[in-house]
C-alpha positions in Angstrom: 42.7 36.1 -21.2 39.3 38.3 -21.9 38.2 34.8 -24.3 39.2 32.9 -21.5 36.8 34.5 -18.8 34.3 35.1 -21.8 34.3 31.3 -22.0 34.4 30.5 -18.5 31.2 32.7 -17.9 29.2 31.4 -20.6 30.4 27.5 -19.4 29.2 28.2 -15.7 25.6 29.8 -17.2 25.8 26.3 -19.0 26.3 24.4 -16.3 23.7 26.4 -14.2 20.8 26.1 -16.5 21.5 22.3 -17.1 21.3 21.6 -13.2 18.8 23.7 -12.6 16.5 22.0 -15.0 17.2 18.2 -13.6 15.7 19.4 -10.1 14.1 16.0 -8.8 10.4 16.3 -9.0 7.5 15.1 -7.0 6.4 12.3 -7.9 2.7 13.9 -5.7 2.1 17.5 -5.7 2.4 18.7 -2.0 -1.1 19.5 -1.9 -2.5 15.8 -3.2 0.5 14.3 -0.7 -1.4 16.0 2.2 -4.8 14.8 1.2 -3.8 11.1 0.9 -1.8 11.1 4.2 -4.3 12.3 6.0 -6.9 9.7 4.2 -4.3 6.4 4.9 -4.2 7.1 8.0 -8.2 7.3 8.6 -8.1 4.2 6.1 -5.7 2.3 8.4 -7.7 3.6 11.4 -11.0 2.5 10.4 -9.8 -0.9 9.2 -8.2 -1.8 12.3 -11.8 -1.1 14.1 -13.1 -3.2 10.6 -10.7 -6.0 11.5 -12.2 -7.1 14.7 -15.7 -7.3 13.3 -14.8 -8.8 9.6 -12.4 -11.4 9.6 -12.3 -11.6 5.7 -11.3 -8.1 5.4 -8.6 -7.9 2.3 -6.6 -4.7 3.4 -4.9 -4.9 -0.1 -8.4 -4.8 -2.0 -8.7 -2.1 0.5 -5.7 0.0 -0.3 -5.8 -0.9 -3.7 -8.9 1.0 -4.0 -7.3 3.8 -2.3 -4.5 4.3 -4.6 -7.1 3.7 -7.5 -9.4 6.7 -6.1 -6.7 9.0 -6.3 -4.9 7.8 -9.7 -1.7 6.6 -8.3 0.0 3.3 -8.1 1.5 1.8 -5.7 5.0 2.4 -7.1 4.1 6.3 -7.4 2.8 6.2 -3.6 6.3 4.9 -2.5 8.2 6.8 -4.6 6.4 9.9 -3.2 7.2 9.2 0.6 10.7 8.5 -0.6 11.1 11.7 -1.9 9.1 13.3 0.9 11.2 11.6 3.4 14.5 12.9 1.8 13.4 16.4 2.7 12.6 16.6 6.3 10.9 20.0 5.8 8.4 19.4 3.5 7.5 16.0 5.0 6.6 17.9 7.9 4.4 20.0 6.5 2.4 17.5 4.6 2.0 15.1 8.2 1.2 18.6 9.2 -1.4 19.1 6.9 -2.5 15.9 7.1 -3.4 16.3 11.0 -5.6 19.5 10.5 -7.5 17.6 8.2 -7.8 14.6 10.5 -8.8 16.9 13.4 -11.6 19.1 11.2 -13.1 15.4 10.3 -12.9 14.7 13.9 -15.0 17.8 15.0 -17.4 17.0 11.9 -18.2 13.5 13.2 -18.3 14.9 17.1 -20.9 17.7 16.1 -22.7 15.2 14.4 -22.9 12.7 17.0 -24.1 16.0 20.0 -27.0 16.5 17.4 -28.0 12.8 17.3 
């Protein structure tokens, strides 16, 4: 009976360490995830505005260039949201992120534009 728990311990420390170590990871640190959120969006933004004034505009040149900047591929990008999206928590925190960045550009630009 003492083998028996013995065994069953040991098996369940098993068991633990093996899930443990096959915890999904993301495919874009947190951190990096923020920064390009927040730099698509003023990317999309922007070439909306660009749209109107350059017909010829390639917005997959465009984006292309934006995954390139940061060393990711388009795959990686997608896969990253997907596992962002899966966890509702951390996705908020990155769009979170992502804003405060958005905003502090905002106020850059503004307190340029007062001094001009």
């Amino acid at each position: 009976m003492k083998k028996i728990n013995i065994l069953a311990t040991v098996i369940a420390l098993f068991a633990t360490c093996i899930f443990s170590s096959c915890k999904e990871k993301a495919p874009i640190d947190k951190k990096k995830m923020t920064q390009m959120v927040a730099e698509y969006y003023m990317l999309d933004a922007v070439s909306k505005h660009e749209l109107r004034e350059v017909k010829d505009l390639d917005m997959n040149l465009v984006y292309v260039d934006f995954l390139n900047k940061h060393g990711v591929t388009a795959a990686e990008f997608d896969s990253a949201v997907t596992y962002y999206a899966k966890r509702p928590l951390e996705f908020k925190s990155i769009y979170e992120g992502a804003i405060k960045i958005i905003n502090k550009k905002l106020e850059t630009i503004n307190k340029e534009l007062e001094e001009n």
